[in-house]
Every structure is written in structure tokens, then in C-alpha cells.
KETI-24253 format. One record per residue: z, y, x of N, C-alpha, C, CB in turn. Coordinates in steps of 0.001 Angstrom, whole numbers, plus 500000, padded with zeros to 6 digits. Glycine has a CB too. Layout:
BEGIN
ZYXZYXZYXZYX...
***
This chain:
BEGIN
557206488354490421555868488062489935555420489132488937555823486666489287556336489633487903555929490557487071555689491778487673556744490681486114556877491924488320556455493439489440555251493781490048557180493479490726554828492091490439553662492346491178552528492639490644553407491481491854552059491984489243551641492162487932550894493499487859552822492092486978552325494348487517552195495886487210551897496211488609553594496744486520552245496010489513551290496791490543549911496259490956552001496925491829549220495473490651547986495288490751547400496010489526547693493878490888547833495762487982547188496464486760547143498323487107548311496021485197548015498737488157548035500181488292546863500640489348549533500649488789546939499440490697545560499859491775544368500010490518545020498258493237543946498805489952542967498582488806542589499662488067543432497703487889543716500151487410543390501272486800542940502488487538544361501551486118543548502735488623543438504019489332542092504135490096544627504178490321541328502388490444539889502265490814538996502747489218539564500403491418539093502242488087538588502817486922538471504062487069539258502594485854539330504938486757539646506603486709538425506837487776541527507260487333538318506539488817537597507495490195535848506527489887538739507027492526535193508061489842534006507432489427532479507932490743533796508083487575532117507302491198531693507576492399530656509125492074530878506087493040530234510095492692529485510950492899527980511076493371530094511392493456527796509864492443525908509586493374525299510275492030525010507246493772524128510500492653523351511545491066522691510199490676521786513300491386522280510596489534521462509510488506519954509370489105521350510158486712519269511110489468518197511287489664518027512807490089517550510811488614516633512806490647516279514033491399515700514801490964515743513971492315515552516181491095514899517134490018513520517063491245515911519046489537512322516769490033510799516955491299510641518079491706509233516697490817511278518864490726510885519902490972511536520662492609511191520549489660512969520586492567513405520622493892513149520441494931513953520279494043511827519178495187511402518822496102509961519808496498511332517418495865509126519654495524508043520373496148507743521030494807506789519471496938507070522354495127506539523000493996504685522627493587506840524666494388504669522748492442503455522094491970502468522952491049503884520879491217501091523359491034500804524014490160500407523344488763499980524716490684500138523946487720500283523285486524498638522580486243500873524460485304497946523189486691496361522016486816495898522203487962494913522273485779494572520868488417494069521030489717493572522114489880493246520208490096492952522706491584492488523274491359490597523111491117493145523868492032490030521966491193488703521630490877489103521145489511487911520572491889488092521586488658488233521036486960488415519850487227486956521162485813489103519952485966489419517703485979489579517276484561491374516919486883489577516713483805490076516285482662491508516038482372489494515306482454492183517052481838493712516804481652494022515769481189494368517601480920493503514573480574493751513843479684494625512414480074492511513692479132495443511467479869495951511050480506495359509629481406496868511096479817495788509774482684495095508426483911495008506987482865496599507953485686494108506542482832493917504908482515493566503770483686492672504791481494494230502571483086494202501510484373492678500947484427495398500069484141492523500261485168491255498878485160490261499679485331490937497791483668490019500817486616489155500736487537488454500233487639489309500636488225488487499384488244487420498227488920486738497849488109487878497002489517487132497627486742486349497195486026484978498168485713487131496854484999485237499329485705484450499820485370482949500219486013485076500471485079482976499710486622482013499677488360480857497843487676483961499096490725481579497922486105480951496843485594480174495604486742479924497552484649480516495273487311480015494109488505480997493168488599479791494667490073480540491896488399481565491097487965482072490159489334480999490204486654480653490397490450480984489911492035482518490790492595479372490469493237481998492234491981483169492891492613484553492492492429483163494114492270484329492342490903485953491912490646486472490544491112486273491890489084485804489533491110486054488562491728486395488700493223485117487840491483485760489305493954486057489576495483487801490188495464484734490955496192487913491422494459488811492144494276490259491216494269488435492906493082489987490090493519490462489244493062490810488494493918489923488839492302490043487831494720490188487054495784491394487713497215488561486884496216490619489224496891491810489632498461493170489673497729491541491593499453493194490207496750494903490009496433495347489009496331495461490457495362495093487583496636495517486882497025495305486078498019495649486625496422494594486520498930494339485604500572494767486690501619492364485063501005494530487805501368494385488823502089495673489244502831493870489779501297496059488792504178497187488547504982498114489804505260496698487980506246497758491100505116498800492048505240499191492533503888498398493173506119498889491778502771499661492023501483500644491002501399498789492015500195500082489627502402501645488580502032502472489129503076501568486559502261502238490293503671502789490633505184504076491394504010501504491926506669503028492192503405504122493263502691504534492825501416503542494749502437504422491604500997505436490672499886506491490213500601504756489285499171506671490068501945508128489450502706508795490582502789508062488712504295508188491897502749509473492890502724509702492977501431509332494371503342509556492798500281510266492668499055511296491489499057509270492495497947510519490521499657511943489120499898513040489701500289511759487840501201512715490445501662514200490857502733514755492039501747513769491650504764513781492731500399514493493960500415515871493413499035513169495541499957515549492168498691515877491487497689517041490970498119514961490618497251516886490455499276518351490123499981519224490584500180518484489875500835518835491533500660519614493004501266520478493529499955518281494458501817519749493566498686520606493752497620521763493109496703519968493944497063521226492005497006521978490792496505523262490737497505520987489320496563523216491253499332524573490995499820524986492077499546524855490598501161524194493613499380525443494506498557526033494560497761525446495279498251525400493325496868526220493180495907526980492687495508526033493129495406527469491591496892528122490315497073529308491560497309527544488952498406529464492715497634530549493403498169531494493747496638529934494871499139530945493451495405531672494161494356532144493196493964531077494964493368532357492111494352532773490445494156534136490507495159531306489067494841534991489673494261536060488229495473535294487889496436536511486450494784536150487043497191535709486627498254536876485313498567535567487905499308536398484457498726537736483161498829537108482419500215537833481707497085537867481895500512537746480388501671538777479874501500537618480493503362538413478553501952539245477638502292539573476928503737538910476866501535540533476064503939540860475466505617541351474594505325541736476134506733541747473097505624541930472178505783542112471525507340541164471860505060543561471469507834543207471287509386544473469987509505543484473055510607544647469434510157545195467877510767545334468333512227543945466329510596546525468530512809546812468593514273547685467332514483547587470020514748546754466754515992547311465690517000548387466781518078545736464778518011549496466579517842550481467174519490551406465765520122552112468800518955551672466221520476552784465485521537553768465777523004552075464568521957554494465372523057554912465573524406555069464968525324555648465914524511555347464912526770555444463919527958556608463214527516555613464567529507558090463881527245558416463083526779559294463163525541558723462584527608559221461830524823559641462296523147558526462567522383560541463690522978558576462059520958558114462208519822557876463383519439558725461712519089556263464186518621555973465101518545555284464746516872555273465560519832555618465076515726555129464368514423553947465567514448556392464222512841552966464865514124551438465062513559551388466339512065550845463171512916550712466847511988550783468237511275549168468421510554551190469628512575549561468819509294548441468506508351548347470208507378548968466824507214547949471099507377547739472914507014546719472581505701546712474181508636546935473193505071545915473971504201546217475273503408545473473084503224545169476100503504544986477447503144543857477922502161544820478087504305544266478395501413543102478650500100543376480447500065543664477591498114542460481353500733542512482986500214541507483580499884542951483907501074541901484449499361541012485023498656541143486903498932541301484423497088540349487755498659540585488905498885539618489797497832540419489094500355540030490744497776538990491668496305539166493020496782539721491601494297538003493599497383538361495166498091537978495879496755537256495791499714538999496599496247538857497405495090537717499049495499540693497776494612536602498851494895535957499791495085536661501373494119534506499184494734537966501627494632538507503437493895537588504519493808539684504303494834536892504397495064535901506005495765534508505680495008535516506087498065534212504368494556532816503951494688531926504112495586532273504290493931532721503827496620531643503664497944530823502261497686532580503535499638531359501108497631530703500122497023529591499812496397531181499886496496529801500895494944528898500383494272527172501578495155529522500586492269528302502549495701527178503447496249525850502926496961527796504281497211527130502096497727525795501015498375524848500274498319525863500401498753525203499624496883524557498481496084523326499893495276526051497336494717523317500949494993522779501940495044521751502384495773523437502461495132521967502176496767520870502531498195520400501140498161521651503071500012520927499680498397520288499007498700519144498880497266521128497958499246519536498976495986518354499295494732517533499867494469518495499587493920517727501025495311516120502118495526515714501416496992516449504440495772516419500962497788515374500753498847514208499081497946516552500270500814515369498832497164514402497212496535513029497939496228515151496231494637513583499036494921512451500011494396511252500168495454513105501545494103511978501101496277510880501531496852509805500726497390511242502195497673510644499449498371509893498227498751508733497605497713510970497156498976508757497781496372508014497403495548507056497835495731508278497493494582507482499406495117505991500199494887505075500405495656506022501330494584505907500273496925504836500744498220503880499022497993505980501079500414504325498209497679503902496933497744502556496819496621505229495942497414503001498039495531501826498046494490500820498367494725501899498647493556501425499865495828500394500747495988499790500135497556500999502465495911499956499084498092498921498096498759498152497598497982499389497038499416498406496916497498497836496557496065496495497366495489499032496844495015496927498259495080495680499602494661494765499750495959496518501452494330495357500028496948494747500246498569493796499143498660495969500100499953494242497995498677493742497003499213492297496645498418494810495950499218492497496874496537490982497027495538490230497930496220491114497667493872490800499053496422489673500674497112489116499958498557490987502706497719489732499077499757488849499153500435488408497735500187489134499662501703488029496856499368487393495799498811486154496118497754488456495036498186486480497365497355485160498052496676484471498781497715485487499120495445484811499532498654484135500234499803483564499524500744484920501005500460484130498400500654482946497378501766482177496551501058483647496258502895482425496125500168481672495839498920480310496811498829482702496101497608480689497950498456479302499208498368479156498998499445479371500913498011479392499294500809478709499122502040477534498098502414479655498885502827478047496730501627477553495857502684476300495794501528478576494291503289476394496007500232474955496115499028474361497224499270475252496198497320474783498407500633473934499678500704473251498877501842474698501367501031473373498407502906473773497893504709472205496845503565476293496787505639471946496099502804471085494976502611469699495809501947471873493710501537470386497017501083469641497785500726468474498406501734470428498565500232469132499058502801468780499501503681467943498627504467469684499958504153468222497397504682467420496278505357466182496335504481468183494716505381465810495885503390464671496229502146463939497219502530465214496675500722464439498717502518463495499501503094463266499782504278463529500368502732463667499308505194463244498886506451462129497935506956464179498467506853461832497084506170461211496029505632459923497036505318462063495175504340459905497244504343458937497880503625458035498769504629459618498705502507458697499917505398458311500691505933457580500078507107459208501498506069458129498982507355457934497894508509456271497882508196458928496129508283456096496982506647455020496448506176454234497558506294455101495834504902454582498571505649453332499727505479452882500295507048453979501265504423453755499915508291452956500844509090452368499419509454453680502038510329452766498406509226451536497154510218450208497848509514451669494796509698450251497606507656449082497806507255447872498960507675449391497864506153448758500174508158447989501141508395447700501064510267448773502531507715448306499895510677448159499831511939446636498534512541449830499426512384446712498124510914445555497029510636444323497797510429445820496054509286444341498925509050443307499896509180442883500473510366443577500816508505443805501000511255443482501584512479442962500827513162444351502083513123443184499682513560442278498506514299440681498335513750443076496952514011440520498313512176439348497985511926438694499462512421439157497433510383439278500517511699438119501872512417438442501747513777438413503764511918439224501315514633438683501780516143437675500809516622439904501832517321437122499618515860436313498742515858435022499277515586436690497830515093434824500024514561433547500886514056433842502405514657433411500915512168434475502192515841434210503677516404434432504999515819433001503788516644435455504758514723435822506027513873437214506750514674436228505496512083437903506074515292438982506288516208439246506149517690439711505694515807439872506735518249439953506613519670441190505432519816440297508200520431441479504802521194442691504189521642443874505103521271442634503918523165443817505674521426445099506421521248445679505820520128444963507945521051445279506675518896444799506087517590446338504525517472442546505393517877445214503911518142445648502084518019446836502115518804444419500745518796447262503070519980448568503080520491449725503541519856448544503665521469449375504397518735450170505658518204450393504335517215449366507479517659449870503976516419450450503051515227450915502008516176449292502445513936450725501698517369451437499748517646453153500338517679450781498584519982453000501827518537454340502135518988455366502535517405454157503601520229454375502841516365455377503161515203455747501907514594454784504126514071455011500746514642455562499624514220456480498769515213454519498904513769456348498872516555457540498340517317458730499096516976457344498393518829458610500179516752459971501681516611460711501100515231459087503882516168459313501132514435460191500632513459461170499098512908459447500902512703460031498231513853460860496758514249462295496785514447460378496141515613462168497913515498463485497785515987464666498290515307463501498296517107464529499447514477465181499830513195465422498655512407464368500802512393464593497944511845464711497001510913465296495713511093463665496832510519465713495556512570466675494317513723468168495204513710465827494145515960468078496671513850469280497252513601470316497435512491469054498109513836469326497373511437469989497667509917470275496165509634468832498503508577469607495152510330469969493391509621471387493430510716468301491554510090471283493736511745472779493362512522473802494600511653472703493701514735473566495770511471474295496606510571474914495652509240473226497836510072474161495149508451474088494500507244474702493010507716472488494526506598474923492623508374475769491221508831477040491834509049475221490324510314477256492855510008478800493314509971479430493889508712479012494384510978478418494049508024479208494888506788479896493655506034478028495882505590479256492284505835479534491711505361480940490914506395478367491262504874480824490844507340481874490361508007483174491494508017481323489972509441483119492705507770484292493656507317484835493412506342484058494852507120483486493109505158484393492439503587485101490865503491483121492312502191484728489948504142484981488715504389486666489240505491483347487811505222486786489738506234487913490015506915488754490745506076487674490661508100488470491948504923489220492213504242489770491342502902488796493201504114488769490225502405488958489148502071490096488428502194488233488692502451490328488320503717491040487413504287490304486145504409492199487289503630489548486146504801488609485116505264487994485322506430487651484892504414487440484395506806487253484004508552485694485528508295486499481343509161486136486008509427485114487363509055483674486767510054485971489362509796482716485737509334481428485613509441480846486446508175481050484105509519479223486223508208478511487152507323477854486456506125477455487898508112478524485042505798478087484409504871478842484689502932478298482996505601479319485861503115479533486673501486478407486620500726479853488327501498478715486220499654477684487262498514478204488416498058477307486612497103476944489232497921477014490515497700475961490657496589476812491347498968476232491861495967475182491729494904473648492514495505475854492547493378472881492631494803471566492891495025471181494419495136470847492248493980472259495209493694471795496462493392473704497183493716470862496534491455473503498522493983474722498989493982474850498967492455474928500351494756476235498635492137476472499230490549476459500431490170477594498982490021476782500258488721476521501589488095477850502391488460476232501481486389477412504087488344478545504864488498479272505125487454478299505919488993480403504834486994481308505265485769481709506536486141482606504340485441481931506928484874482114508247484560483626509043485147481999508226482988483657509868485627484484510740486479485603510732485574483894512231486880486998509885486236488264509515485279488698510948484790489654508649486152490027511381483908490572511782483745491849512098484854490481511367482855492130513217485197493022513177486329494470513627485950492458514065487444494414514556484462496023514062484392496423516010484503496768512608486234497389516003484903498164517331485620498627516719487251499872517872484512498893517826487936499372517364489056501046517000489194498940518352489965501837517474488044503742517007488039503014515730487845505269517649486526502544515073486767502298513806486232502069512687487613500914513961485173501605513243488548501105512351489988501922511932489927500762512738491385503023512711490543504540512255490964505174511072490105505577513551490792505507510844489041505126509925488443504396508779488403504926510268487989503260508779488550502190507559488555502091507154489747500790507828488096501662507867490705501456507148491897502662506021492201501343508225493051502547504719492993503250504062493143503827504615494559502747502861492910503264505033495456503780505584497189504593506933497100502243506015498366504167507542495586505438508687495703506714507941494532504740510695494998506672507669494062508044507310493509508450506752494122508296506787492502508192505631495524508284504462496217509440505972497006506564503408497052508935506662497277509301507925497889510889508526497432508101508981497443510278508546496089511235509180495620512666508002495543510655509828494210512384507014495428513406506205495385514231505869497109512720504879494617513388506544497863513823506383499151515049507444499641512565506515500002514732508594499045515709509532498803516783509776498130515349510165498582516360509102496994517576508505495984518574507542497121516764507295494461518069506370497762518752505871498483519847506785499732517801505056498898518962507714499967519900508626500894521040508753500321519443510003501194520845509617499312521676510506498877523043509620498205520835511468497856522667508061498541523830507498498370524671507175499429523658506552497757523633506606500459524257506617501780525144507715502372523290506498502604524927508805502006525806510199502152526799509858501788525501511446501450527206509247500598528325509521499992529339508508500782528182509352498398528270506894500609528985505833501526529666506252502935527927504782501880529016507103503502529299507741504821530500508383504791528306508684505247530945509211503570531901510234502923533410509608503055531471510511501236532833508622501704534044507489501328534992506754502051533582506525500831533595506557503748534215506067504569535700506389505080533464506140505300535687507766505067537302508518505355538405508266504751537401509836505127538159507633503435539181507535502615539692505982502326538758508247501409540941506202502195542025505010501886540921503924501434543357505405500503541391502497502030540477501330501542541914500335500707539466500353503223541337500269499583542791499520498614542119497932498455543154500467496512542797496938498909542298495617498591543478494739497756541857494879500025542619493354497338543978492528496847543922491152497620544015492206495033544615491047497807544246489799498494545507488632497937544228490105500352545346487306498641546357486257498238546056485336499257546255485629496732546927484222498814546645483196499954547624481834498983547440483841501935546978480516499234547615479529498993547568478451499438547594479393498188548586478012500359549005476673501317549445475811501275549520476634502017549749475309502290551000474211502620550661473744504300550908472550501341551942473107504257552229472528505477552832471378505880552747473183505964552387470474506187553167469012506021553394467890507340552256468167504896554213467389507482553898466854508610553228465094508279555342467001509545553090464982507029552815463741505996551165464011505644553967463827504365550200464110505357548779463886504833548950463950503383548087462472505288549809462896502826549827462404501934550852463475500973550115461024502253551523464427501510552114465078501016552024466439500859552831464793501323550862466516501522550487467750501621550456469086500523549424467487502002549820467875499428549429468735497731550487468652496631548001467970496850551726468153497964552846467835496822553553469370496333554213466674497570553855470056495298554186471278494919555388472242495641554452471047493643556540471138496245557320471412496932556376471947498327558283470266496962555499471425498618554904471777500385554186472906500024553716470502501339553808473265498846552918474416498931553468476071499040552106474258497693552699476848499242553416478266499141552541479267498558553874478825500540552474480439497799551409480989497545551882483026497785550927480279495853550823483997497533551370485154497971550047485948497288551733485262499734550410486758496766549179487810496098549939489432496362548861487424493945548935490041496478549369491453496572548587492476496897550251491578497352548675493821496835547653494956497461547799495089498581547685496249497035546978496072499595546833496512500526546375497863500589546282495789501024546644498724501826545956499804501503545621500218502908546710500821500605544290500445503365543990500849505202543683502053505280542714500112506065544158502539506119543638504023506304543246504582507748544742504958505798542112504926507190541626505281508780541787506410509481540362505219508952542587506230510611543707507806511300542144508244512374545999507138512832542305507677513218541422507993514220540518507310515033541958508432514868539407508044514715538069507005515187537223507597516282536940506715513890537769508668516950536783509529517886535660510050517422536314508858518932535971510428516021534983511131515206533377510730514929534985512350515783533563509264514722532503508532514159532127508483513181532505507662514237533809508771512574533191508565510913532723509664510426534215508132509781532587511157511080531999512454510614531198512297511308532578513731510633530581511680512674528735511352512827528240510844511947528168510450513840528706509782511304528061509233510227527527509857508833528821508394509962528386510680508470528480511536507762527141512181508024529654512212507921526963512860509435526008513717509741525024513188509950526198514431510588524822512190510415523531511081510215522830510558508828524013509770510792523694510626508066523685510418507066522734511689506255525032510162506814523274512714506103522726514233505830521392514165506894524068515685506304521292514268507776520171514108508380518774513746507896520463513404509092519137512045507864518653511408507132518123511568505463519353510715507376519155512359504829518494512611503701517714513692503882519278512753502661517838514651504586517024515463504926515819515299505508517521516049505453515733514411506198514275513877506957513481513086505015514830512001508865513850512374504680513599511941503631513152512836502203514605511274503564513596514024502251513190515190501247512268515191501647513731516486501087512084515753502952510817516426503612509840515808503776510928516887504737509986513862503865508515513107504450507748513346502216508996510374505448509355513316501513508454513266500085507660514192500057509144513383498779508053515291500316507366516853500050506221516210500640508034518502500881505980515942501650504812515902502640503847515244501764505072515081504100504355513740501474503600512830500804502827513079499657504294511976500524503562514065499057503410514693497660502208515810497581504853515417497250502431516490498966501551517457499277499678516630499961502599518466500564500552515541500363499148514747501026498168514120499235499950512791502432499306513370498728498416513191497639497871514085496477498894512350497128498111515161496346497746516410496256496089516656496544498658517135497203496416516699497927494925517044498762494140515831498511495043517295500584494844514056498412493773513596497823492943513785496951493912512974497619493545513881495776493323514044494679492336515256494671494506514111493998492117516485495186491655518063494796490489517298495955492914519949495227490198517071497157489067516686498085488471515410497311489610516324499737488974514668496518487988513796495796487322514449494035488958512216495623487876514967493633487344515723492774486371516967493543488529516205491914486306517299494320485245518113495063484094517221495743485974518980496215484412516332496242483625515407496860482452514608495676484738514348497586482770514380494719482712513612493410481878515072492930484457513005492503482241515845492632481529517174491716479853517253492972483046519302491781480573517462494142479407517927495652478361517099495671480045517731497344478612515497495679477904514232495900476850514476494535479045512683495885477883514354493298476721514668491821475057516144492563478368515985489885475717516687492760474964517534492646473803517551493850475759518610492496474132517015495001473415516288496269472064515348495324474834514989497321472961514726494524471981513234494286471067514068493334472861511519493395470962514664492429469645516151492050469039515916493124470102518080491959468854516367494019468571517265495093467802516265495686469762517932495948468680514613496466467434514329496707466833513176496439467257514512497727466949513132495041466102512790493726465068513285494134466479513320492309464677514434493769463750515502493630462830515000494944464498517164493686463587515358496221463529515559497536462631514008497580465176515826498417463045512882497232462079511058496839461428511268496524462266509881495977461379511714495272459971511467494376459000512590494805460220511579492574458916513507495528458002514439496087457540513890497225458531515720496332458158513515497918457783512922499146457333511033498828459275513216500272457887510498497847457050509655497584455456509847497364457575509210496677454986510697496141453814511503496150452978512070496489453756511881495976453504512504497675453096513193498908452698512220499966454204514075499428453063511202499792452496510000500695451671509263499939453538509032501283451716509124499178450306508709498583449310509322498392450304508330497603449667510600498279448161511542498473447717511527499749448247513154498149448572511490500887448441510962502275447642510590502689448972510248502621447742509197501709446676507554502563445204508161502149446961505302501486445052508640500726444046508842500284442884509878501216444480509241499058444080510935501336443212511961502441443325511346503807443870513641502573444117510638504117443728509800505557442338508487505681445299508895505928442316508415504597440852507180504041439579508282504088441031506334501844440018509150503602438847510205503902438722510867505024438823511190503092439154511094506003439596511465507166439732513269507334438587510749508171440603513901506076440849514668506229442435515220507225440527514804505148443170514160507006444447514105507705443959513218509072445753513336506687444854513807510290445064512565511366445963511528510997445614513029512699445923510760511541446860509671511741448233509884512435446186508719512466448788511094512624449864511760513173450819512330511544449144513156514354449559513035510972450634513440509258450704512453509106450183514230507731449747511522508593450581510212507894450887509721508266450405509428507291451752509512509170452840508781509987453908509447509491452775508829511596453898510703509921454715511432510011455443511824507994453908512634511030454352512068506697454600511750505718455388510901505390453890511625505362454639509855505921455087508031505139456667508132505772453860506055506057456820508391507426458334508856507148458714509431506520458912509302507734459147510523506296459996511344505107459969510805503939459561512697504809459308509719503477459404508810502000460341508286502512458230507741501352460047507367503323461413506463503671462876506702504196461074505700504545462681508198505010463540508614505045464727509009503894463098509237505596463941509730502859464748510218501548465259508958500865463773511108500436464174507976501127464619506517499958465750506143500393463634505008499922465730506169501697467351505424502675468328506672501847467391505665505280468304508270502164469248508982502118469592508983500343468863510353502909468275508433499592469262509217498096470283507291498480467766509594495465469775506030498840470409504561498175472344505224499290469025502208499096472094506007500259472987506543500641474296507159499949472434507167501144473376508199499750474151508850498636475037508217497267473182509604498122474269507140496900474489506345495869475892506169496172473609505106495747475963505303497317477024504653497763477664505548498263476859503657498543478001506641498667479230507695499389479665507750497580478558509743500548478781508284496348479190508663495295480598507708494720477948508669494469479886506110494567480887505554494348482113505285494898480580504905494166481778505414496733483033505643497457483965506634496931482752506016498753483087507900496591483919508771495854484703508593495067483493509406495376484191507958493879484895507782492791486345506699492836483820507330491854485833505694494064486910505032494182488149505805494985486488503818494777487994506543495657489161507525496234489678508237495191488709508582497314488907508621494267489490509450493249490339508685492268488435510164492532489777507357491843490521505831491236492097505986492001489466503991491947491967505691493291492993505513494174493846506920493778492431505327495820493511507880494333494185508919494491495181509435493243493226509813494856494555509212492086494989509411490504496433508413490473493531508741489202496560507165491247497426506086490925497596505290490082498206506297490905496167505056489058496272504222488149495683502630488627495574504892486990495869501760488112496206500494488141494576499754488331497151500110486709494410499519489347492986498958489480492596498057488092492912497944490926493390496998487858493097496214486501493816496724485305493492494721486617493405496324484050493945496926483038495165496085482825493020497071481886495839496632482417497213496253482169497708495292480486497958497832482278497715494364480776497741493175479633498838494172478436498655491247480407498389494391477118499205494677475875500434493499476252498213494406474200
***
């Protein structure tokens, strides 16, 4: 018993001494190279959370609100945090004992002669000593894959606010648009009413009265297009909702206001914040353990195991001390020959981490380009909405000087048609613009990786 003692306290020790070879962490830099600011100006200053809020609309946030919790492919991607939770918990069941028990009662007999009845029990246990730290390597990989499972889960999360604000702006541009459709509607009946009274007093020909019926059917039909436009928009947000996608949402009246162009940070700092690249980076971390697990595999497996019985041909005597027997001791397996599986693995393994460097780089490089195409988009859009500002209110003006010289009959009834469009045209393109702007800004929200809501002190 003492012998045995000292040879279990020596496996023990000799698993202590050997300390597994997984790195702590990854240099970013190794992975992809980065320049030290964007290249569109940005505000170095550091990313802040609660977005959404700032779009000050309090429908929005409530909607916002609502999909993160009805909204069916985020509980899709909360069950892979369950499974990734599991998955860790049985790797970790591997750095543990392991016991069972048996309890068995055998009926025998023979044709002929007495055969006495037989009553077993077995209590073992076993403890695979992790020496190599392949073990804990594992419980390693399965912890960045938990990681990663998270973040990607956050950064649904963030995803899921950006397109709940984008159909949101859509479906308050989509009603907008119905309004001046409307309008334009009204103004050509009216001038299609004038035209009736002068072709009555002989100031106009038929034509005249044909040319306005056909601009107000034209435009009817525009204004039946933008209301079925403006019902789907709302049935896109109700489906991103997670709600039965009819068109009975509220939406607000006016697009909100545009907040001011965030702070974007440096571009190393991304790597960091974003939740889909660290989600990343922890995916690689996981490799690079699996490598090793793959490694370890080659080498000596040291366990302890025991066992404690009896055997009786009595029930009743089974637990008596004399019937019992017990046995503890090491083991050691070694694996001679496997037809060279365990160096595929190995190489699958390397593979694998290699495919995994490269999707980060990629990812890293993709959010990158988010980030630099929404700060351009965001700078482009500002400077558009000048433009046709300007481009409205001239052509608003210009149609009102219109009617006046059409009352006098210096214009045909062809310019001012043709005027009164281009008002309405620009009015649709700047409430347009409005809304691509804030789309903007919300890609740029997104792209930065900060936290749609503010984050509770």
C-alpha cells in the first residue's frame, strides 16, 4: 500500500513539472498589418456606445428593443452559445475522476445438480493524469470556441439594431414619399381643373385637357406605387421584428435627426472592439490549441485507476468486509502504431489553423473597408445634401413663378408640367438622401463596433 502511495505521488508530480505549450495570446500584429489612421479623416478619439440613441426617436428604440427579443435568428444564434457551453463543460469533465458503479444478482443452474445464485458489485474509478497538457489544451479550444460563440452572438446583436434602424428609415422615407406623391397628385388635378375651365372659354385646345388628364392618371399611378412600396417597407420591419410581416407598424412621421459623425478610433483599436473580429481571434486561439492536442496525441497516456468489489454467493453478505476486494494503481498506454493517423491529425490540425489565420486577416481586412467606405459615404452623402438643397429650393421657386406666367399665358402648359416636375422630383431626391445619410451613419455605428445601447455604469 505504501509502495503504491509513492508511486502515484511520483506520476503526480511528474504531471505538475510538464506544462502544456499553448500560447496565452496572439500578436495582431502577426496576423494582418494595419496602418496607424484611416485613410478618410475620422476623429481619433475613442468609439462610444448607445448609438441608437442618438438618432433621438424614441419609436426607434423601442422597435430596436422589441427585435432583440422576438426576433427568431438571434434565439437561433443564443442556442449556439447553449451547445458552445456544453461542449465546454464536457471538456472539462476530462480534467476530473470518473467513477461508476454495478450491482448485478445472477440466476444459473444446471440440468442436473445445484448451481448457488451469485450476487457482484463493483465500484471504479479512473483519473487520466493530464502530464503533456493535452487536456487542459482542450478545455482551451473548447473556451475560445465558448468566446467566440459569444461575440459573434453580440455582434448579431449590433447587426440586428443596424438593420432595425434601416427599415425603420425606409419605411418613414417609403410614407414620406407617399405625401409627396399625394401632393403632386393634388397639384396636377388642380391645374387639370384650370385647364378644363379655359378650354371652356376657348383659351385652350383638347389637347391641352388631354395632356393634363394623362399627367394626373401617370401620376395616380405613381402614387398607388409608392403606397404598395410604403406597405412593404413596413412589412420588412415587422418581419425583422419578428412579427407576422403585415403592414400594420408604427412608424414615425418625420425621419430623425442626423447625429453627428462618431469618433472612429485608430484602425489596431478595431481589432479590439469589434465583437466578429475578436470572435475571430478567439477562433484561432482555439486552433492553435487543437495543434497541440493533435501533438500530445503521440505521447504516453498515464492514468490511475482502482476498483472496489465483492462477490458473494449470499445477498446478504455481500458488503460483508471479508467478501470485498479493492486495487488502485497507474497505468501507462502508448501508442505504437496507428497507420499514421495520428500525424494526419497533426496535419489537419496545422491546416486548420492556417485556414483560420487567414479567414481573420480577411475579416480584419473586410472590416477595414467597412469602416474607410462608410466614412466616405457619410463625408459624399453630407456634401450631396448641399447640392440638392439648393437644387429644391430653386426649383421650388421656379415653379411658382411657373403658375404665375402660365395664368398669364406666357408659358404652355407643357413647361409647367414639366417645372412642377422637377420640384417634386428634387423634394423626393433631397427626403432620399436624408435617409441613405442616416443609413450611412448607421453602417458607420456598425462598422466602428460600438455597442448600440449605452452601457449601464
Amino acid at each position: 500500500m505504501i509502495k503504491a502511495l509513492h508511486r502515484i505521488a511520483a506520476v503526480l508530480l511528474l504531471s505538475g513539472c510538464v506544462a502544456p505549450q499553448v500560447p496565452d495570446g496572439l500578436e495582431r500584429s502577426e496576423l494582418v498589418q494595419l496602418p496607424g489612421s484611416w485613410d478618410h479623416a475620422a476623429l481619433p478619439d475613442e468609439v462610444v456606445d448607445g448609438w441608437i440613441e442618438r438618432f433621438d426617436d424614441v419609436r426607434l428604440t423601442e422597435l430596436v428593443e422589441q427585435a432583440q427579443v422576438n426576433n427568431p435568428n438571434l434565439k437561433t444564434a443564443f442556442t449556439n452559445i447553449l451547445r458552445a457551453d456544453a461542449l465546454l463543460r464536457q471538456a472539462t469533465a476530462g480534467l476530473r475522476p470518473s467513477a461508476n458503479a454495478q450491482l448485478s444478482y445472477d440466476w444459473s443452474g444446471r440440468f442436473e445438480g445445484d448451481t448457488p445464485d451469485t450476487s457482484q458489485f463493483f465500484l471504479t474509478f479512473s483519473y487520466l493524469l493530464d502530464v503533456w497538457g493535452g487536456t487542459q489544451a482542450s478545455v482551451d479550444a473548447a473556451s475560445a470556441d465558448f468566446e467566440s460563440v459569444w461575440l459573434n452572438y453580440k455582434f448579431a446583436q449590433l447587426s440586428l439594431a443596424a438593420a432595425v434602424a434601416k427599415a425603420y428609415f425606409l419605411a418613414v422615407e417609403s410614407e414620406l414619399q407617399v405625401e409627396i406623391n399625394k401632393a403632386n397628385v393634388d397639384s396636377l388635378i388642380q391645374i387639370s381643373e384650370i385647364v378644363e375651365l379655359q378650354f371652356r372659354e376657348g383659351a385652350v385646345t383638347q389637347q391641352d385637357v388631354n395632356l393634363a388628364m394623362s399627367d394626373v392618371a401617370s401620376a395616380e399611378s405613381r402614387l398607388i406605387t409608392s403606397e404598395q412600396t410604403a406597405r412593404n417597407a413596413r412589412r420588412i420591419l415587422n418581419l425583422i421584428l419578428g412579427a407576422y410581416p403585415n403592414d400594420d407598424v408604427v412608424v414615425g412621421t418625420a425621419l430623425p435627426s442626423r447625429p453627428s459623425i462618431p469618433a472612429a478610433g485608430v484602425p489596431a483599436a478595431l481589432l479590439e472592439r469589434r465583437p466578429d473580429l475578436v470572435a475571430a481571434e478567439q477562433t484561432v486561439a482555439a486552433t492553435f490549441s487543437r495543434v497541440y492536442v493533435a501533438k500530445v496525441a503521440r505521447f504516453p497516456r498515464v492514468s490511475l485507476s482502482g476498483n472496489l468489489g465483492g462477490i458473494s454467493t449470499d445477498l446478504d453478505q455481500l458488503f460483508q468486509s471479508e467478501r470485498l476486494s479493492w486495487s488502485v494503481g497507474p497505468s501507462i498506454g502508448v501508442p505504437l502504431y496507428q497507420g499514421g493517423a495520428l500525424s494526419a491529425q497533426v496535419d489537419a490540425a496545422a491546416a486548420s489553423q492556417q485556414a483560420a489565420i487567414a479567414s481573420y486577416a480577411s475579416q480584419a481586412l473586410d472590416a477595414m473597408s467597412e469602416v474607410e467606405i462608410a466614412l466616405d459615404a457619410n463625408k459624399t452623402l453630407a456634401a450631396q445634401q448641399e447640392r440638392i438643397e439648393v437644387s429644391y429650393e430653386t426649383a421650388r421657386n421656379a415653379n411658382r413663378l411657373a403658375q404665375l406666367r402660365y395664368e398669364n399665358g406666357d408659358i404652355s402648359l407643357v413647361d409647367l408640367i414639366e417645372i412642377q416636375r422637377r420640384e417634386f422630383s428634387r423634394r423626393s431626391e433631397l427626403v432620399t438622401n436624408l435617409r441613405r445619410q442616416l443609413d450611412a451613419r448607421i453602417d458607420l455605428f456598425l462598422a466602428l463596433g460600438g455597442d448600440w445601447q449605452s452601457q449601464s455604469p
